[in-house]
C-alpha positions, -999 to 999 in steps of 0.1 A, spaced: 467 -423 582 463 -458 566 499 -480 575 507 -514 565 534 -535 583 551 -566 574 572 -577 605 608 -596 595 599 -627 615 620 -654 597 605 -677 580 571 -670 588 545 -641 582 533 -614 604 513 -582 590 493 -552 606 469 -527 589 465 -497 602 428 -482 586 416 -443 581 388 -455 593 385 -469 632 395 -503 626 427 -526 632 436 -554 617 467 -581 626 472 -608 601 492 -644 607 516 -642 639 553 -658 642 565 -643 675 599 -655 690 614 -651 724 636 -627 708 610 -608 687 581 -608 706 581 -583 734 594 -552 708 567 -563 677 538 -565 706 549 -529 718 550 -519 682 513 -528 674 495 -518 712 511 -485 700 502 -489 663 465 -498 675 462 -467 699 428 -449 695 408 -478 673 379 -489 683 376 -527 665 404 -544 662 408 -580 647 432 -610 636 432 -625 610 447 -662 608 453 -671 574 458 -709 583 471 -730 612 509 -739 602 532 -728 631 549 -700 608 519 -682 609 503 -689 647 535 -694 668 535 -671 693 499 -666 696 491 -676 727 515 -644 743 502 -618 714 466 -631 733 474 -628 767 488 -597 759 459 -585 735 430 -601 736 419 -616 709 383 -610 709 379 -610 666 393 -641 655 389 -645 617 397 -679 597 380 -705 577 363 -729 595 380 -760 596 389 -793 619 427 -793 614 443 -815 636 480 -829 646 497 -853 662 520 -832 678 506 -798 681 518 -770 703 508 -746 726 502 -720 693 483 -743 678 462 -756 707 454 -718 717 447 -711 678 419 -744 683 404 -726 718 397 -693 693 390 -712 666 362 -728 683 351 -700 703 322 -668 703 354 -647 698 355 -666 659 339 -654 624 346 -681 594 354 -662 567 343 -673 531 341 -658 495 325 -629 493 312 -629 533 298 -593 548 306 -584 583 300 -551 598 329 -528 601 348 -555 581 336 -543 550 300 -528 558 295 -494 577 269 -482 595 258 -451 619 285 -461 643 316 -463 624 326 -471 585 340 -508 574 379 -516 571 376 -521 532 387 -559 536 372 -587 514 377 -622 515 381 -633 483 386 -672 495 378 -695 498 346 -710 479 335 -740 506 314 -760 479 347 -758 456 360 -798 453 397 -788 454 393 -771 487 373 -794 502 398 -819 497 422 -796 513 399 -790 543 401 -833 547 440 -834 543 442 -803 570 415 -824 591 436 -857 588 465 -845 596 487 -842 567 485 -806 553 474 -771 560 490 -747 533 455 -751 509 432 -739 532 446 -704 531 423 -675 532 428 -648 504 421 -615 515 425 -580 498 424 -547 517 414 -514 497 424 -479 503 396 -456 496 410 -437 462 444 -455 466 463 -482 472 453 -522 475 472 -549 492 466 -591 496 474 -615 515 475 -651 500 484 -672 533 504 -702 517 486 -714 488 504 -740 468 512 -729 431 487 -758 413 463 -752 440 460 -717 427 460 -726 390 431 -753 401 409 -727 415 416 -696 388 382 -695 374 364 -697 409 380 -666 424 375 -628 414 408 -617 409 416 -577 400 446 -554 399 462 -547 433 487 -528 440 514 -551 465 506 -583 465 524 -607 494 541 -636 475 531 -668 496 547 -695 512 572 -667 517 583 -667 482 592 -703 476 590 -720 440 564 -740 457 543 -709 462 547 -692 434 518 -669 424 512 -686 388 506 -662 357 472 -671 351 469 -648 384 495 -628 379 478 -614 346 450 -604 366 466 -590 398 492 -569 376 511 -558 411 530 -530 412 551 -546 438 552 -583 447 566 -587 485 584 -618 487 594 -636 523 622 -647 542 627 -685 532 662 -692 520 676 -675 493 679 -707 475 641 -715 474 631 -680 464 612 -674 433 624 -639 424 596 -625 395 614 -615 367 600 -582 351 581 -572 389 593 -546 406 599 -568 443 609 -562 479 629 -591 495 621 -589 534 653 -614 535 673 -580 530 646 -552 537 641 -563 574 604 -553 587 586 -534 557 564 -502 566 540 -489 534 522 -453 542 495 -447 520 486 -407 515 461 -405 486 475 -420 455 511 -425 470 525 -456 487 555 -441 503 582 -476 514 602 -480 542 629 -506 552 643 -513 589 675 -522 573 696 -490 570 714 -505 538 684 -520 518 691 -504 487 659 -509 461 644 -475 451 613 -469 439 596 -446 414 590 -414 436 605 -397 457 591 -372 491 615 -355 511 592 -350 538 585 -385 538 623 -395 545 621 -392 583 585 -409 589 596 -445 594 628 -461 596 646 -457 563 630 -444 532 634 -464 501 608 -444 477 573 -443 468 551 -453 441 519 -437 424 496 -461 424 479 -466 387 442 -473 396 418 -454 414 400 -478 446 366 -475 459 362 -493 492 367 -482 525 397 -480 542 
């Protein structure tokens, strides 16, 4: 059973993937005092029975590492995936320190464009890959290397965001886009492979200041576009997109079976519907809010 999870975390980001094959994969982490003992129980239980399990860090602002330091101690950490980098701050805290130790450690694997790592994305004898491909960033490409020097300076981390995509085998797709900066992404359209997928996560948690530009948004065609929990008054909404808001959804639980995406909401009075409908789904998750057939066929691993 393949399960994606987007935790409400306020205004930050925190995802799991649960694979059909024997991998598991956390992505970002904003964990409160108040949120962080039930969404650590949630994935130790989500994670039960896989054999490679990893985390993903799409870049070092604290909305996407606080918190890290307990989901470690509590975890172990021992794949830790992000670009290699030398951020640095003047007053950094004990998320971002602990993101530096695993950053710099055996436990790390810099991802990059088009990078092959076993059980990632290759199988073998042992066990089959996790169907994840980075699809950014290019290191030789000027416009990131200039982010890497602002992120290493000091002043700003959003543009060295990883992009990753996760394929289901014969079904649905999914990507993450950390908190790429709208001209950022219109600077770097022609050096990334960008193809239809079926949710896309809006980043920078839906702001204007994030907002996925159409020279991607041509290419991705989402079916859904999952936008964040910044205030409603920064939100870019996507006209003509079917959306989920996690501002009113609460945490967001997708179950792929076969060509289905079946969509579930924590909040009982969330009321977007989508396309399809499976009574046997209705009692899976927390409260059912449709499906959708999704409109091309996959081919990697999941």
């Amino acid at each position: 059973m393949v399960v994606v999870k987007s935790f409400s975390v306020g205004h930050g980001d925190m995802f799991y993937i649960r694979h059909g094959s024997d991998n598991f994969t956390i992505i970002d982490c904003c964990l409160s005092e108040d949120n962080k003992e039930e969404i650590v129980e949630d994935i130790k239980l989500a994670s039960e029975g896989k054999g490679i399990q990893r985390f993903i860090s799409t870049h070092p602002d604290e909305d996407h590492i606080q918190g890290l330091t307990y989901l470690d101690e509590q975890i172990t950490l021992r794949n830790f995936y992000c670009v290699a980098n030398a951020a640095t701050k003047d007053d950094f805290s004990e998320s971002f320190e602990r993101y530096c130790q695993l950053r710099d450690s055996p436990a790390a694997y810099h991802v990059y464009k088009g990078c092959k790592r076993k059980w990632m994305n290759q199988r073998d004898d042992e066990r089959s890959g996790a169907g994840i491909q980075v699809l950014w960033p290019n290191r030789t490409n000027e416009h990131y290397q200039a982010a890497l020097q602002d992120a290493a300076d000091g002043i700003a981390f959003n543009n060295i965001s990883l992009v990753v995509r996760y394929s289901v085998q014969g079904g649905a797709s999914f990507m993450w886009i950390g908190d790429l900066e709208t001209q950022f992404m219109e600077d770097i359209v022609d050096d990334i492979n960008l193809e239809k997928t079926t949710v896309v996560f809006a980043p920078h948690h839906g702001r204007h200041s994030g907002k996925i530009p159409n020279s991607w948004l041509v290419k991705l065609d989402p079916q859904i576009i999952v936008i964040g929990e910044a205030p409603a008054r920064h939100l870019n909404y996507y006209t003509g997109y079917k959306k989920i808001t996690q501002n009113r959804a609460g945490d967001i639980t997708m179950h792929c079976e076969g060509d289905k995406v079946h969509l579930y909401a924590s909040e009982e009075n969330y009321g977007t519907r989508f396309n399809d409908f499976d009574d046997e789904g209705q009692a899976m998750y927390d409260y059912y809010v449709g499906s959708i057939t999704v409109e091309t066929e996959y081919t990697l691993d999941g």
